[in-house]
ROBA-755661 format. One record per residue: residue in three letters; x, y, z of N, C-alpha, C in turn. Coordinates in Angstrom, 3 decimals, always signed. Each point is the difference from the previous one (the first is absolute). Example, Ala and Ser with C-alpha at 12.3 -4.5 7.8 and 13.67 -1.06 7.14 Angstrom:
2
<r><r>ALA</r><n_x>+13.190</n_x><n_y>-5.690</n_y><n_z>+7.800</n_z><ca_x>-0.890</ca_x><ca_y>+1.190</ca_y><ca_z>+0.000</ca_z><c_x>+0.900</c_x><c_y>+1.200</c_y><c_z>+0.000</c_z></r>
<r><r>SER</r><n_x>-0.350</n_x><n_y>+1.050</n_y><n_z>-0.720</n_z><ca_x>+0.820</ca_x><ca_y>+1.190</ca_y><ca_z>+0.060</ca_z><c_x>-0.770</c_x><c_y>+1.090</c_y><c_z>+0.730</c_z></r>
This chain:
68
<r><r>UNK</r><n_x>-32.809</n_x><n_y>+15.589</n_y><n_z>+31.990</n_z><ca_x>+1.092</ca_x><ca_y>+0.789</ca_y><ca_z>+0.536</ca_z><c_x>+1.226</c_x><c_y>-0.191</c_y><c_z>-0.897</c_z></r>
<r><r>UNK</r><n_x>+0.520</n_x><n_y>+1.183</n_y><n_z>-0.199</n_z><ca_x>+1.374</ca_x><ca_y>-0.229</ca_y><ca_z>-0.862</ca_z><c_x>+1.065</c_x><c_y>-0.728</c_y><c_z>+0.490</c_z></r>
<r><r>UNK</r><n_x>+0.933</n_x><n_y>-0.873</n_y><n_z>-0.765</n_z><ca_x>+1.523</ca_x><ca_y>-0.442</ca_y><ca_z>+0.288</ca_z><c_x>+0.904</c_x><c_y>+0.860</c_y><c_z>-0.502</c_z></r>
<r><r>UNK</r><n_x>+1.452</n_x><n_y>-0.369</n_y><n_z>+0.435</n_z><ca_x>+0.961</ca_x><ca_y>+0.330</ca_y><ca_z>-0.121</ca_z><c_x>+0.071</c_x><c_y>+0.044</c_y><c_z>-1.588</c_z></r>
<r><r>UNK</r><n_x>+0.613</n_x><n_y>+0.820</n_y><n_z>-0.783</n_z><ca_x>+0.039</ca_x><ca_y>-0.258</ca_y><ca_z>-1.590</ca_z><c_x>-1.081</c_x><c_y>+0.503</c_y><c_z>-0.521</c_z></r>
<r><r>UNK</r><n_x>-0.967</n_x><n_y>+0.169</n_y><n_z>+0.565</n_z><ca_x>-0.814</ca_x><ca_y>+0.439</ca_y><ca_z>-0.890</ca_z><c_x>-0.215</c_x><c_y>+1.540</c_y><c_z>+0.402</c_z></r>
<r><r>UNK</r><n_x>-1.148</n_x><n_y>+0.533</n_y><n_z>-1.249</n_z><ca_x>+0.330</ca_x><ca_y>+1.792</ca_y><ca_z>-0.028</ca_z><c_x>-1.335</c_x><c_y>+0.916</c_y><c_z>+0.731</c_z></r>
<r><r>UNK</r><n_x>-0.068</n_x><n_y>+0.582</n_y><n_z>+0.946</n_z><ca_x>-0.800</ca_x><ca_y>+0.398</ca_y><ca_z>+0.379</ca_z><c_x>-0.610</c_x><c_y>+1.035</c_y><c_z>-0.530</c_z></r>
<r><r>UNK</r><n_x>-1.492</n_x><n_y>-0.359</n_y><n_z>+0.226</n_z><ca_x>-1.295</ca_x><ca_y>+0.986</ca_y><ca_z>-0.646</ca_z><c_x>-0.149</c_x><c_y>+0.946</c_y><c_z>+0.595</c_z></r>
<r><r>UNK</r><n_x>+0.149</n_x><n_y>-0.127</n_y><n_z>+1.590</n_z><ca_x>-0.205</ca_x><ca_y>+1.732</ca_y><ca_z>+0.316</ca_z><c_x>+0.587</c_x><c_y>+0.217</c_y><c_z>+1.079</c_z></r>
<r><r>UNK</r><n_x>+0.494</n_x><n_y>+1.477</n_y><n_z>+0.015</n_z><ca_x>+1.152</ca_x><ca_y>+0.683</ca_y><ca_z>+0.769</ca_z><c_x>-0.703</c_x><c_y>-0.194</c_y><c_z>+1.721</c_z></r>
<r><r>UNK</r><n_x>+1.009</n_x><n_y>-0.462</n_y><n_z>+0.890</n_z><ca_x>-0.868</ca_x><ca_y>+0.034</ca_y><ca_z>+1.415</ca_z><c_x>+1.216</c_x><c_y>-0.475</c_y><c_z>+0.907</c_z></r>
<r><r>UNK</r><n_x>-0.093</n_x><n_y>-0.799</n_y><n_z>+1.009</n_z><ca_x>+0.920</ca_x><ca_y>-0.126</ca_y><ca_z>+1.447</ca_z><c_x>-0.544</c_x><c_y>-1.740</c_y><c_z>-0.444</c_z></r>
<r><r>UNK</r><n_x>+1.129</n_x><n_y>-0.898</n_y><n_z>-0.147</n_z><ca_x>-0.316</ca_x><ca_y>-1.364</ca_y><ca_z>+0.080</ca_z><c_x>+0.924</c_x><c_y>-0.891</c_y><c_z>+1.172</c_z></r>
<r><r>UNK</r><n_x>-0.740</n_x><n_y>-0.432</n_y><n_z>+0.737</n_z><ca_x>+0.575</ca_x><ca_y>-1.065</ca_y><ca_z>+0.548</ca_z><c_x>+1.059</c_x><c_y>-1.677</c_y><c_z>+0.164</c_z></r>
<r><r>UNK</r><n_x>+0.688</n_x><n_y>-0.788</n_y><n_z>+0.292</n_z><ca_x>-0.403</ca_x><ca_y>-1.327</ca_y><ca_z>-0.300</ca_z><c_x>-0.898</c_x><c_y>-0.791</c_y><c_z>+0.879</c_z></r>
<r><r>UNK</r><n_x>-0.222</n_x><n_y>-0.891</n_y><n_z>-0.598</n_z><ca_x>-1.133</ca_x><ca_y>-1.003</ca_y><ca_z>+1.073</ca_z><c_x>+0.936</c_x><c_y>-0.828</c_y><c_z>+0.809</c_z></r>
<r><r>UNK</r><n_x>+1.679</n_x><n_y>-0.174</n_y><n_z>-0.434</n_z><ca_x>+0.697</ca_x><ca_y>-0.628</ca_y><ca_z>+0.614</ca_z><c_x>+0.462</c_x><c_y>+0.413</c_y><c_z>+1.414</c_z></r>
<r><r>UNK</r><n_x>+0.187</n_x><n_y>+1.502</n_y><n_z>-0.215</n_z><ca_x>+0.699</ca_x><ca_y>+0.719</ca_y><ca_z>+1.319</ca_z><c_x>-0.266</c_x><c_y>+0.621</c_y><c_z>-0.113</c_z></r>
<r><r>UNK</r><n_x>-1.203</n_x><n_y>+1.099</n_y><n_z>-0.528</n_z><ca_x>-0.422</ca_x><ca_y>+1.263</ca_y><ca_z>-0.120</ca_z><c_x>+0.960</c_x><c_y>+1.318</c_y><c_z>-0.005</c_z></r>
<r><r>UNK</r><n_x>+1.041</n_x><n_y>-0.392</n_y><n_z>-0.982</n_z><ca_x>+1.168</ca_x><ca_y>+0.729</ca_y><ca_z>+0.014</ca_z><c_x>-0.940</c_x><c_y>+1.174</c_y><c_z>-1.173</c_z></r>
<r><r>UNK</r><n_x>+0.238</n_x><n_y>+1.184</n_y><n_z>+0.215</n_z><ca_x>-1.049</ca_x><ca_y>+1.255</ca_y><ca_z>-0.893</ca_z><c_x>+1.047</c_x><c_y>+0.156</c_y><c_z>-0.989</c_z></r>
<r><r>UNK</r><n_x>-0.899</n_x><n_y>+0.735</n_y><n_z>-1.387</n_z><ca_x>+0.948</ca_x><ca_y>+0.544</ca_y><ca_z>-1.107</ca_z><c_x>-0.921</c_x><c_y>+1.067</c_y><c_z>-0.244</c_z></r>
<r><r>UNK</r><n_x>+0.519</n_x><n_y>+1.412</n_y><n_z>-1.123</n_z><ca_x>-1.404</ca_x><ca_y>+0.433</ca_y><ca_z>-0.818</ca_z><c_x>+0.551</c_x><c_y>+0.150</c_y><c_z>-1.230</c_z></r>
<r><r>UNK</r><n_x>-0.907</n_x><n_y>-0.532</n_y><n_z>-0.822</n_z><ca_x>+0.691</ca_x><ca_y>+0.005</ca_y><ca_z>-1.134</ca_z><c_x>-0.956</c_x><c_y>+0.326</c_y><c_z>-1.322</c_z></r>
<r><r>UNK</r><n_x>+0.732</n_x><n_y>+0.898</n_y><n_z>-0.692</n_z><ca_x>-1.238</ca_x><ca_y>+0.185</ca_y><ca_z>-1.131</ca_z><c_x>-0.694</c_x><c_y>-1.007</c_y><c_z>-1.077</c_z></r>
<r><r>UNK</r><n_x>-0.891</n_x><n_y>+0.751</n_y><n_z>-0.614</n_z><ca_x>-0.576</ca_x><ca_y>-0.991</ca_y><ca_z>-0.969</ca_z><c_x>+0.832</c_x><c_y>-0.243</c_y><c_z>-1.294</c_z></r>
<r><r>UNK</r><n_x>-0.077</n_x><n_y>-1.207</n_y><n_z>-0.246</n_z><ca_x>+1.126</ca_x><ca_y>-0.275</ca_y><ca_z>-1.127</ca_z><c_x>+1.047</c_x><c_y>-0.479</c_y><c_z>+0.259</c_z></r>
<r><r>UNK</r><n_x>+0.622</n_x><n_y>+0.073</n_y><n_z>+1.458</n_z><ca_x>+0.762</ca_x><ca_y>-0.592</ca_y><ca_z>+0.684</ca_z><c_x>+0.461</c_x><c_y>-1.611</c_y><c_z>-0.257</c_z></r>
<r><r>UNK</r><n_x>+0.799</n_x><n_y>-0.393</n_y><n_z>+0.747</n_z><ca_x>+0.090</ca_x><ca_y>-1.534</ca_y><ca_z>-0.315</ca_z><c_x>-0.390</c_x><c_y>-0.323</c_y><c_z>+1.827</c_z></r>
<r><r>UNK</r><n_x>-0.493</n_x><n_y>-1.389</n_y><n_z>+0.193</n_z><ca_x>+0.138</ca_x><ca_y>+0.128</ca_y><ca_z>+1.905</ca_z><c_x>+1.232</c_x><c_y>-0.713</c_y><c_z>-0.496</c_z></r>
<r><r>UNK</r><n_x>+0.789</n_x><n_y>+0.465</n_y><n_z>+1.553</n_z><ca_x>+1.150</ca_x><ca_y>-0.340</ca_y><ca_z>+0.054</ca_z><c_x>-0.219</c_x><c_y>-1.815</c_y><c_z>+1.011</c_z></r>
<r><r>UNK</r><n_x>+0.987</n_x><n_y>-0.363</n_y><n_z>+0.090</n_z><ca_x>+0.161</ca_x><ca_y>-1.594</ca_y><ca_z>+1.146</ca_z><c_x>+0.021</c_x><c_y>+0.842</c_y><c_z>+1.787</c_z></r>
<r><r>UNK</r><n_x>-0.158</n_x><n_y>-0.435</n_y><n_z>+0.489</n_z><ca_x>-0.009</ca_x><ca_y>+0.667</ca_y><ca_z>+1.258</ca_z><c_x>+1.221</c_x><c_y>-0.587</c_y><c_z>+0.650</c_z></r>
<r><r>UNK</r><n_x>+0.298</n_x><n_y>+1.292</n_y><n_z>+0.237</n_z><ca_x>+1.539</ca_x><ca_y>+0.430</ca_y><ca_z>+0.406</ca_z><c_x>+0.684</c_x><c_y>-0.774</c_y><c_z>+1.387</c_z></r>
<r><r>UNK</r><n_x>-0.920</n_x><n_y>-0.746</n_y><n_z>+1.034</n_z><ca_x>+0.257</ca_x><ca_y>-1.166</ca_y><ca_z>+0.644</ca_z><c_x>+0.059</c_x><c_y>-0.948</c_y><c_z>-0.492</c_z></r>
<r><r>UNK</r><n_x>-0.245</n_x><n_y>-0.799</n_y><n_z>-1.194</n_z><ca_x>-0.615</ca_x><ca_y>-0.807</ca_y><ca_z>-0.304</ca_z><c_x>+0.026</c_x><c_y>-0.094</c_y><c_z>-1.474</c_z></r>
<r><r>UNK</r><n_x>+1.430</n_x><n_y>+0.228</n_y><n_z>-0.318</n_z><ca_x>+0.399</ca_x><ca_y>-0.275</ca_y><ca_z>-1.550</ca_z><c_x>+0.217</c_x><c_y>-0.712</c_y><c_z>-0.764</c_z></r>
<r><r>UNK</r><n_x>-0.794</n_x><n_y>-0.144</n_y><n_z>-1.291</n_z><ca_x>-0.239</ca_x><ca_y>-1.068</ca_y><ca_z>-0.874</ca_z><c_x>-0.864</c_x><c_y>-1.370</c_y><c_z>+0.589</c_z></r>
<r><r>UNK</r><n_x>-1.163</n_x><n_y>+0.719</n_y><n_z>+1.064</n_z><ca_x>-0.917</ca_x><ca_y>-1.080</ca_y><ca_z>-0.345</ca_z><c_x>-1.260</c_x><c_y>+0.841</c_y><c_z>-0.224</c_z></r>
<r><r>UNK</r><n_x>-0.813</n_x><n_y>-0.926</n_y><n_z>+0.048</n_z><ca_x>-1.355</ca_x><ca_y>+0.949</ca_y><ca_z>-0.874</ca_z><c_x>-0.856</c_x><c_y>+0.982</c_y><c_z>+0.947</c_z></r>
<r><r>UNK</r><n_x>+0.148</n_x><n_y>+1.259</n_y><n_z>-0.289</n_z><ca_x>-0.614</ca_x><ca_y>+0.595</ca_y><ca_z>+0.993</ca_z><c_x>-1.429</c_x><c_y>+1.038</c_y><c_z>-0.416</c_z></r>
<r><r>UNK</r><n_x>-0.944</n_x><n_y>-0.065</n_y><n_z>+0.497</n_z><ca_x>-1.744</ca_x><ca_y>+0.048</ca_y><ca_z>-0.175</ca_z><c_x>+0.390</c_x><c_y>+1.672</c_y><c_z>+0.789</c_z></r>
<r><r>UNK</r><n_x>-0.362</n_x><n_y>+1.332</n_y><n_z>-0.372</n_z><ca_x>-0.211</ca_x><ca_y>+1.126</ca_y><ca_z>-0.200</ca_z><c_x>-1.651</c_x><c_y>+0.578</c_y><c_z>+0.635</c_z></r>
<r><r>UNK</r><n_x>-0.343</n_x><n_y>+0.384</n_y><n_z>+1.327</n_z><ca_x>-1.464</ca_x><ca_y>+0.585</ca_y><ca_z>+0.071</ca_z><c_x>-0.020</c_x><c_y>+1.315</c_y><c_z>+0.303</c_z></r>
<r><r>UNK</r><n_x>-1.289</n_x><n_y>+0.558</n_y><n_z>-0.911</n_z><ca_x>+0.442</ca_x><ca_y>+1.529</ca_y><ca_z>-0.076</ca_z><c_x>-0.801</c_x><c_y>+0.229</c_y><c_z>+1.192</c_z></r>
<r><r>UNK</r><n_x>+0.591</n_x><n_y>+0.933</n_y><n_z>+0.719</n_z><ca_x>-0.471</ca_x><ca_y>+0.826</ca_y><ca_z>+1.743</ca_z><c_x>-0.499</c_x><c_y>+1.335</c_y><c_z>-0.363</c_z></r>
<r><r>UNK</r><n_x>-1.174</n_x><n_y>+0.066</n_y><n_z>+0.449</n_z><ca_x>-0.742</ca_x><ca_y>+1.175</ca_y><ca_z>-0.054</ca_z><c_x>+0.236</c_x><c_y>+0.877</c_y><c_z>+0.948</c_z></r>
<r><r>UNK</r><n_x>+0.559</n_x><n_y>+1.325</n_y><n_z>-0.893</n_z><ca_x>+0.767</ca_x><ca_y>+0.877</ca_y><ca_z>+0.591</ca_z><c_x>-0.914</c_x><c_y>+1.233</c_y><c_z>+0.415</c_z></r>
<r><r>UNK</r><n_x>+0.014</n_x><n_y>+0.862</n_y><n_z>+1.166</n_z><ca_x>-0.574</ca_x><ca_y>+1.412</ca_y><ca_z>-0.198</ca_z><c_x>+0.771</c_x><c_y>+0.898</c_y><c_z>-1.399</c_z></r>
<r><r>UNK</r><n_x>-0.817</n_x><n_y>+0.350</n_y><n_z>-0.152</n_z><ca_x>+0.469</ca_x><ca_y>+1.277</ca_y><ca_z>-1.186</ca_z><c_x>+0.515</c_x><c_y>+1.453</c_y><c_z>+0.609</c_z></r>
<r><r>UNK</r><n_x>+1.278</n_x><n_y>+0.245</n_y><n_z>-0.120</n_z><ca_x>+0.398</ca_x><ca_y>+0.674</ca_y><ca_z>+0.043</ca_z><c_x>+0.026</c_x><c_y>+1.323</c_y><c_z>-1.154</c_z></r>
<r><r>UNK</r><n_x>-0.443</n_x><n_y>+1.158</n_y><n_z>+0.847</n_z><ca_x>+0.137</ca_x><ca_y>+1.220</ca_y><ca_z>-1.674</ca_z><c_x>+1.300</c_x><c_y>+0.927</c_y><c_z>+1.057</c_z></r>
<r><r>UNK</r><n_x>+0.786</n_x><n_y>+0.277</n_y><n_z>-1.387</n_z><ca_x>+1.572</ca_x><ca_y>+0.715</ca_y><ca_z>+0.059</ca_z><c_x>-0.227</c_x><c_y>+0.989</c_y><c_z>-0.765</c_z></r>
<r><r>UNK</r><n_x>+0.766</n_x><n_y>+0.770</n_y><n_z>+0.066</n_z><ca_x>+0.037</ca_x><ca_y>+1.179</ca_y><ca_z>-0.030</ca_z><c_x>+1.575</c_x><c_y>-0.114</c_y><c_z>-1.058</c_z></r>
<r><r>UNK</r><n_x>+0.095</n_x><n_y>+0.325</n_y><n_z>-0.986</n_z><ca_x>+1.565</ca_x><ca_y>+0.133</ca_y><ca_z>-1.012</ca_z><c_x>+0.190</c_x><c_y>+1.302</c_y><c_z>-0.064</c_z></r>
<r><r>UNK</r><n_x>+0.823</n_x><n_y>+0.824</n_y><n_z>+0.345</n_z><ca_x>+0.539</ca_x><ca_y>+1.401</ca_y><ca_z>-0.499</ca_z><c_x>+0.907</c_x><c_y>+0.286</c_y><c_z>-0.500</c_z></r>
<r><r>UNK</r><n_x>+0.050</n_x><n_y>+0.335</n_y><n_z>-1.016</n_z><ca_x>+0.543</ca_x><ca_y>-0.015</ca_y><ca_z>-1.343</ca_z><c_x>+0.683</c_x><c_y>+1.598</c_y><c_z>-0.014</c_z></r>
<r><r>UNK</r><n_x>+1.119</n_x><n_y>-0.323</n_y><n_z>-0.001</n_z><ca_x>+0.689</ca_x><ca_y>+1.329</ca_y><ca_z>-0.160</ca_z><c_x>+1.048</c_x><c_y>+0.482</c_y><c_z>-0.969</c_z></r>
<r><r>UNK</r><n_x>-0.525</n_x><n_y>+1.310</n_y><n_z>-0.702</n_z><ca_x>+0.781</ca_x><ca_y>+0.242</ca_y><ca_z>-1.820</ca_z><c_x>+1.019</c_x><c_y>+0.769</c_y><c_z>+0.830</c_z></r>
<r><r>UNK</r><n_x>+0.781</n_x><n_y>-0.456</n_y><n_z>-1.101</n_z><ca_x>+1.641</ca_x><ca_y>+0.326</ca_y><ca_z>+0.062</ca_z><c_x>+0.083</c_x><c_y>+1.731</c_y><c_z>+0.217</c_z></r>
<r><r>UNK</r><n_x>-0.882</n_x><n_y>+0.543</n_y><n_z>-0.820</n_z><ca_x>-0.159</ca_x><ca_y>+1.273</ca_y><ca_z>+0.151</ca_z><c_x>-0.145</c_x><c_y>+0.955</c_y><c_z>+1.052</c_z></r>
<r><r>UNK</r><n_x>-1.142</n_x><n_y>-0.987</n_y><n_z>+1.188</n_z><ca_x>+0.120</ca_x><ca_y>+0.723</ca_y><ca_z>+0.733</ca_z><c_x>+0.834</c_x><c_y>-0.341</c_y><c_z>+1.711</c_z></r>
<r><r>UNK</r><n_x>+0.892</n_x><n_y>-1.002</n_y><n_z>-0.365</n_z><ca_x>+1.300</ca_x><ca_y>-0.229</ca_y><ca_z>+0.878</ca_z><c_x>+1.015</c_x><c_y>+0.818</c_y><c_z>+0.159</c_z></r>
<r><r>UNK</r><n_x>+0.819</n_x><n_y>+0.205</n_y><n_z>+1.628</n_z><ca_x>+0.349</ca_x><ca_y>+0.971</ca_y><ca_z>+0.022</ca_z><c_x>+1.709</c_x><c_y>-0.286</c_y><c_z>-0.031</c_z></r>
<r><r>UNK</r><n_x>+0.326</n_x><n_y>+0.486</n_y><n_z>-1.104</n_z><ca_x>+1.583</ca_x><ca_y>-0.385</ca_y><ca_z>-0.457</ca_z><c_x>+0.490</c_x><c_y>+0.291</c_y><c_z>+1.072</c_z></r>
<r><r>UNK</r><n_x>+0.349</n_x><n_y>+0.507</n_y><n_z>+0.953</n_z><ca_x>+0.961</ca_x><ca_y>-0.092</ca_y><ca_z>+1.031</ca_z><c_x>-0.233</c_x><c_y>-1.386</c_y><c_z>+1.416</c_z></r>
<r><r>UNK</r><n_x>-0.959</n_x><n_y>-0.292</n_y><n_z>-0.645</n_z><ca_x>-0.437</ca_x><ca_y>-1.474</ca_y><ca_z>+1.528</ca_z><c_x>+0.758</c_x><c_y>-0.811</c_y><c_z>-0.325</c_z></r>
């Protein structure tokens, strides 16, 4: 399980084991110290999330209506 300081491998919803305070944070990230519980060493478990699918709608400038 990851610590604090170090960089996470993959994007997801992580926990602490201390207080199960949640974060989500991407990959490449740093984990952060947990935000109760600052500057001591804090252990990171990733929570298996349902997958959510979204919907993005993307709208060109073109076809916005200058008077809104």
């Amino acid at each position: 399980m990851p610590r604090n300081g170090e960089p996470n491998k993959q994007f997801g919803v992580y926990a602490t084991v201390c207080c199960g305070r949640e974060i989500i944070i991407r990959e490449g990230a740093t984990f952060p110290d947990c935000s109760s519980h600052p500057k001591l060493s804090t252990i990171w478990k990733r929570i298996e999330t349902e997958r959510i699918e979204s919907v993005i709608i993307i709208r060109n400038d073109s076809q916005s209506d200058p008077d809104a």
